[in-house]
C-alpha positions in Angstrom: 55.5 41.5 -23.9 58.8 41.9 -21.7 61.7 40.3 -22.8 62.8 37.1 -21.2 65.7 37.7 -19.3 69.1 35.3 -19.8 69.3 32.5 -17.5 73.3 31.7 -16.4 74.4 28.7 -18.5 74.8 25.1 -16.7 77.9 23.4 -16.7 78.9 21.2 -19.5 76.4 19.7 -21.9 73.7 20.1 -19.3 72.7 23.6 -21.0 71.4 21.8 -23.9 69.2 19.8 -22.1 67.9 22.5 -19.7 66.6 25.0 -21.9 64.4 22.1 -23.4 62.3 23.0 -20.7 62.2 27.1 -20.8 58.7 27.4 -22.1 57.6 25.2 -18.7 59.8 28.2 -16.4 57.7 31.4 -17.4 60.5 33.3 -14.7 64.5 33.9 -14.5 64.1 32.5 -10.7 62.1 29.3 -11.9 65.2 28.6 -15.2 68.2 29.2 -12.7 66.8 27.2 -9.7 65.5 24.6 -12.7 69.7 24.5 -13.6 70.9 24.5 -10.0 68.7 21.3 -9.1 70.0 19.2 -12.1 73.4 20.4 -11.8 73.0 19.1 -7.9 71.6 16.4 -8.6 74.1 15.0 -12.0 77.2 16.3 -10.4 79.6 13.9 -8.7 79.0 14.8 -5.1 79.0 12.9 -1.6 75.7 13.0 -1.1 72.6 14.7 -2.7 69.7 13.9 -1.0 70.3 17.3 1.1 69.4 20.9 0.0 72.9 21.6 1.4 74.6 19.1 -0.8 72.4 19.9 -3.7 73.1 23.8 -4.0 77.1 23.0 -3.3 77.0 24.3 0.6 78.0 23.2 3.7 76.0 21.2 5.4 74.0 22.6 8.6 76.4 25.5 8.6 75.5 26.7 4.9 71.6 25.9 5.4 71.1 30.0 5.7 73.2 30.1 2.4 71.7 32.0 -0.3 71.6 29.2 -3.0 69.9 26.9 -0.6 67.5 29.3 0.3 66.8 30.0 -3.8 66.5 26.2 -4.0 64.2 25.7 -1.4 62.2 28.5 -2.8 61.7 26.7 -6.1 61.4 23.1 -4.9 58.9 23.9 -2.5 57.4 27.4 -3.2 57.7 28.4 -7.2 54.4 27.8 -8.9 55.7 25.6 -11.6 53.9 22.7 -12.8 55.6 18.8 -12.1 53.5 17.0 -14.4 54.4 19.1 -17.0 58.5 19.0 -16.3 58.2 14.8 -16.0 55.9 14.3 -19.4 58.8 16.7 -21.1 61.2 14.5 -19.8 59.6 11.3 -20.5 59.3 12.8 -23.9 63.0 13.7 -24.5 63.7 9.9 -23.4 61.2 8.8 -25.8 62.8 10.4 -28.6 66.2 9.9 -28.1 67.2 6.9 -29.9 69.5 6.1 -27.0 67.0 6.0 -24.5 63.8 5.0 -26.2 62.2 2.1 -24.9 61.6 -1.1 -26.5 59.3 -4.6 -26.1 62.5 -6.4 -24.5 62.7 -4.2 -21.3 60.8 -4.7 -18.2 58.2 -1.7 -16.4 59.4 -2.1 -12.0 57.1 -1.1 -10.1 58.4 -0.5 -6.4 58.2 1.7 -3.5 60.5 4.3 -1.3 60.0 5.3 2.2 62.1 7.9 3.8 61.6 8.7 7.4 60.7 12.4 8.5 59.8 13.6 11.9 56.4 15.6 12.6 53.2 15.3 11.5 52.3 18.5 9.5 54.5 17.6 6.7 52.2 16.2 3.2 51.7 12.3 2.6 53.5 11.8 6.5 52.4 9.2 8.6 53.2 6.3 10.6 54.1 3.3 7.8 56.2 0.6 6.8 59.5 1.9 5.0 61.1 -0.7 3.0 64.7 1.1 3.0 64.6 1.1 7.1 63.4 -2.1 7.3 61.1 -1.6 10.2 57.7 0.6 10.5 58.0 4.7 11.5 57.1 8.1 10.7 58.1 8.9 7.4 57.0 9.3 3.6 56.0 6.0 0.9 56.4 6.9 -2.8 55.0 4.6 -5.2 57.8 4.6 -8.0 57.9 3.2 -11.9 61.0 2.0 -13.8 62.0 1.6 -17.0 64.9 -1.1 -17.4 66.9 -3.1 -19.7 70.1 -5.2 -19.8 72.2 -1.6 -20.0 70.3 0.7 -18.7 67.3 2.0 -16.3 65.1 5.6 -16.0 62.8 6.5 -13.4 59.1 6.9 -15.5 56.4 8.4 -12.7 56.7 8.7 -9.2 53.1 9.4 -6.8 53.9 9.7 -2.7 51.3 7.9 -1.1 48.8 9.6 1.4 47.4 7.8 4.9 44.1 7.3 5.6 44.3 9.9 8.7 45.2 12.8 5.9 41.4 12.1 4.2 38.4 13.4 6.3 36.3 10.1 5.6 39.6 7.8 5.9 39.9 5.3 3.7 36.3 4.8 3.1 37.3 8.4 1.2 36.7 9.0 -2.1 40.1 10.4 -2.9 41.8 7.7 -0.6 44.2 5.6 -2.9 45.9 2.5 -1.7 49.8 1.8 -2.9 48.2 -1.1 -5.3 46.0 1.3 -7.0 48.5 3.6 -7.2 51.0 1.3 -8.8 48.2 -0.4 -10.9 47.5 3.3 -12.3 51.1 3.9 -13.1 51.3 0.9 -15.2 48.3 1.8 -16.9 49.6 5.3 -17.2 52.9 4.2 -18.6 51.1 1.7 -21.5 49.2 5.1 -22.6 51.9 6.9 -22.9 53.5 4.7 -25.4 56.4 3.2 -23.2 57.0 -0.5 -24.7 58.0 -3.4 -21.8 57.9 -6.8 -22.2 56.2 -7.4 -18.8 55.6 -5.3 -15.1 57.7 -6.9 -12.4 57.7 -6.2 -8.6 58.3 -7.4 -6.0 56.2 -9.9 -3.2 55.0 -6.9 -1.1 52.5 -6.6 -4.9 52.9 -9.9 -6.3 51.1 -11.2 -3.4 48.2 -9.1 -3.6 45.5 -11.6 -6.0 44.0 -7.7 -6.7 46.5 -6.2 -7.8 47.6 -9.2 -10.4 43.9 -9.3 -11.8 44.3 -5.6 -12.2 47.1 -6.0 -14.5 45.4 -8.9 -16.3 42.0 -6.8 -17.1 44.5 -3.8 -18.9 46.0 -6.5 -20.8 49.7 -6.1 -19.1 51.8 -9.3 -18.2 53.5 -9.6 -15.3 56.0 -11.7 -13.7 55.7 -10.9 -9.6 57.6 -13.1 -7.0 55.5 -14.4 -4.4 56.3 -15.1 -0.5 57.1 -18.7 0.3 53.5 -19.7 2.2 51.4 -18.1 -1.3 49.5 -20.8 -2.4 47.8 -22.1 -5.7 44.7 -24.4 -5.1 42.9 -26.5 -7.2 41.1 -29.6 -7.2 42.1 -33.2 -8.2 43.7 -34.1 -11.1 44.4 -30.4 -11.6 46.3 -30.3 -8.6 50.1 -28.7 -9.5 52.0 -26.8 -7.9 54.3 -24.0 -9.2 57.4 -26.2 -8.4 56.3 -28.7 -10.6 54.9 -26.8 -13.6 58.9 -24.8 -13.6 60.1 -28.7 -13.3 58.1 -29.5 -16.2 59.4 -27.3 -18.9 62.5 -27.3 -20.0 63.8 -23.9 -20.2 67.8 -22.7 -21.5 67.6 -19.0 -22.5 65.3 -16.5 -23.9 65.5 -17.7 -26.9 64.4 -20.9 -26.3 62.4 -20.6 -23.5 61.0 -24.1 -23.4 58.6 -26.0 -24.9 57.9 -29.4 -23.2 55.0 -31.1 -22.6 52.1 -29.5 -20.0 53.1 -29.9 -16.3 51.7 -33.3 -15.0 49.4 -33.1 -12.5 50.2 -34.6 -9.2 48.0 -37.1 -7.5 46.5 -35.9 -4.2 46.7 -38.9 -2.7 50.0 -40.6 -4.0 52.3 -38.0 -4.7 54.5 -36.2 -2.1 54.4 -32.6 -2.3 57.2 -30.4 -1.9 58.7 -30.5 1.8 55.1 -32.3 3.1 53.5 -36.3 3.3 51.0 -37.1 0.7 48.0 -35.5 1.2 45.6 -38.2 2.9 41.8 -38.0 2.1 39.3 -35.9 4.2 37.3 -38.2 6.3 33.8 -39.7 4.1 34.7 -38.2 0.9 36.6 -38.5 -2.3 40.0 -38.0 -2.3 40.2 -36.0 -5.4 38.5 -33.3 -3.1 41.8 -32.8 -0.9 42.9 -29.4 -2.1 47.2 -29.1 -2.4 48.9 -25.5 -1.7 52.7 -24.7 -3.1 55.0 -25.4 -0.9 53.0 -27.6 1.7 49.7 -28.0 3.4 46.3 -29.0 2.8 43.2 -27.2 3.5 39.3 -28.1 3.2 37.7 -27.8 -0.3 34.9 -25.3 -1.2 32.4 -25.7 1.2 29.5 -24.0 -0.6 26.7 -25.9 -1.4 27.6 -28.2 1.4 25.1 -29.8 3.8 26.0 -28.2 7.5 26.4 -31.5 8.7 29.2 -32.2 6.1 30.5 -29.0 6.4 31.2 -29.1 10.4 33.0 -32.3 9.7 35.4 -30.7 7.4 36.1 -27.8 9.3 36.6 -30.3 12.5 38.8 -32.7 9.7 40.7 -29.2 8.8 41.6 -28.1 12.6 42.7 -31.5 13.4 45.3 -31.4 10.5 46.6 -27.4 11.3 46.9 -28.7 14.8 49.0 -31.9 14.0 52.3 -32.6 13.1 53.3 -33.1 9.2 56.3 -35.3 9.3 59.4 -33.8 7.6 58.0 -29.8 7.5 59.4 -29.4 11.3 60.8 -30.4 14.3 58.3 -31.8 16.6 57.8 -29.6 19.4 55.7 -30.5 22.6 52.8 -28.0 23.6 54.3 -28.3 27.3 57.8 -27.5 26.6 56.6 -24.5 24.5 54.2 -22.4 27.4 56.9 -23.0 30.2 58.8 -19.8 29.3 55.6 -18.4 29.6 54.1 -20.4 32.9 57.9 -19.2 34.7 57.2 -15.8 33.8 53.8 -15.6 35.2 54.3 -17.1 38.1 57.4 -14.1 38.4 55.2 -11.5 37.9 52.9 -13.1 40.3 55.1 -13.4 42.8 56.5 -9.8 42.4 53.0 -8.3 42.5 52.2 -10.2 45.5 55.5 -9.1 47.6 54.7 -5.5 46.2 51.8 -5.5 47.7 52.9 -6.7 51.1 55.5 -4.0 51.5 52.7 -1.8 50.6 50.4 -2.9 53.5 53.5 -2.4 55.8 54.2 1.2 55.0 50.7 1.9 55.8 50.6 0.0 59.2 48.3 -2.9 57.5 48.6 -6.0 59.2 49.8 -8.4 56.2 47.6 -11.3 55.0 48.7 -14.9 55.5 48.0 -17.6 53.3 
């Protein structure tokens, strides 16, 4: 067996930690461009999200540079295995009692787009990217994070792939959606023996009622913030909104986090909900049918099992009450006065079209219609 060559030390106390991983490098190249990258990326630098800035080079100028070509090589060329590096990783944060994990932090899930330019590039596509702020071509990684009061580690990270990169799109078999990928995470992160107290994310996964019950079948709690129009529906005396169940308890700090009596229910008739009337009765029927959403609105109760003639009256009840105005949720607002910004540029566009047309019928020696 040939004898493994010496790698150049890294700077500091970084050596220790590097040559943790020299059984996953089987080759000098693979240990010194393994040292380089975490040297790049731990060293206090302007930027690092650059080749150029990562091997220590000039940027655009130094791209042909030797070390950045030697990085690029082993970032995007050197056959070593990823999974392998993270899981030693996770397992030196594991065991260090510094690091290690315990029941009172939380498990973030989140995600990070970056844009790019092409279309040959892996996981690219056209997509929503959170850090931009807007939709473009560009790269979504589905991210998990450790955190505490102190401190925070980045756990697993999976890009996510387009429907268009699958040949059967997303009816494809291999086609994962940024919920599943985040749901597997989670469960990936519970099996590997990382202790959190609950997952937390944000709305763009707290709205998704999938990806909650998802989390609920592993046995994971969660706490997920919501957008303002989610609703929680129920029916009659078991009408409650989230605003009043937080109202109801009487919590200080974590250690005592409340323990007041259960959330009273709100009438559907009587009380007022937050920023809406009281919810009136649908036509012929029981009040206690009126169904009350968080935050304001009403919508028609379950109509299964419903006669059709009882059903078209509460779908006609329904429409009347999205159509109307709710005193106090916003400024009324007549239907003329909003389509005359549209009806003046019609009537613009008409007009222009119609004089086009006419200078048209000129050039060509077309006698012009009148009228």
């Amino acid at each position: 067996m040939a004898r493994r060559l010496p790698c150049p030390p890294a700077p500091g106390s970084l050596e220790a930690y590097a040559t943790g991983f020299d059984d996953l490098l089987s080759t000098l190249a693979q240990r010194r461009g393994f040292c380089e990258y975490l040297a790049g990326l731990l060293l206090p630098r302007d930027r690092n999200r650059t080749l150029t800035c990562l091997a220590g080079a000039e940027p655009v100028v130094g791209a042909q540079h030797a070390s950045v070509q030697r990085l690029q090589f082993f970032l995007s060329e050197s056959a070593w295995d990823y999974e392998q590096v993270n899981a030693r990783r996770l397992e030196l944060l594991l065991t260090d009692p510094a690091t290690a994990p315990h029941p009172g932090g939380v498990l973030v899930i989140d995600d990070s787009g970056d844009r790019e330019d092409g279309k040959a590039t892996a996981h690219i596509g056209r997509q929503w990217l959170g850090r931009l702020g807007r939709t473009d071509n560009g790269i979504v990684t589905v991210t998990t994070c450790w955190a505490d009061e102190n401190l925070y580690y980045p756990l697993y990270a999976v890009p996510y792939s387009p429907a268009h990169h699958f040949p059967k799109g997303k009816s494809d078999p291999g086609f994962r959606t940024k919920l599943q990928i985040a749901a597997e995470l989670a469960r990936t992160a519970k099996a590997a023996g990382v202790a959190f107290r609950a997952v937390a994310a944000d709305c763009a996964y707290g709205d998704q009622d999938g990806f909650r019950r998802q989390l609920d079948a592993t046995g994971l709690p969660f706490v997920m913030a919501l957008k303002p129009g989610h609703g929680t529906w129920a029916y009659g005396k078991d009408v409650c909104t989230p605003v009043h169940a937080a109202h109801s308890l009487t919590w200080t700090d974590p250690s005592a986090p409340g323990t007041g009596p259960p959330p009273s229910a709100p009438s559907a008739t009587d009380t007022p909900r937050p920023g809406g009337p009281p919810t009136r009765p649908l036509a012929g029927g029981d009040p206690t049918e009126s169904t009350v959403r968080a935050g304001g609105g009403a919508r028609s109760p379950d109509r299964r099992g419903l006669p059709r003639r009882r059903r078209t009256e509460l779908d006609r009840v329904t429409r009347r009450r999205r159509c109307s105005h709710q005193a106090g949720t916003r400024p009324t607002r007549r239907t003329g006065d909003s389509r005359r910004p549209f009806l003046r540029r019609r009537r613009h566009h008409r007009d222009r079209n119609r004089r086009a047309g006419r200078r048209a019928r000129l050039h060509r020696g077309v006698r012009p219609r009148h009228g």
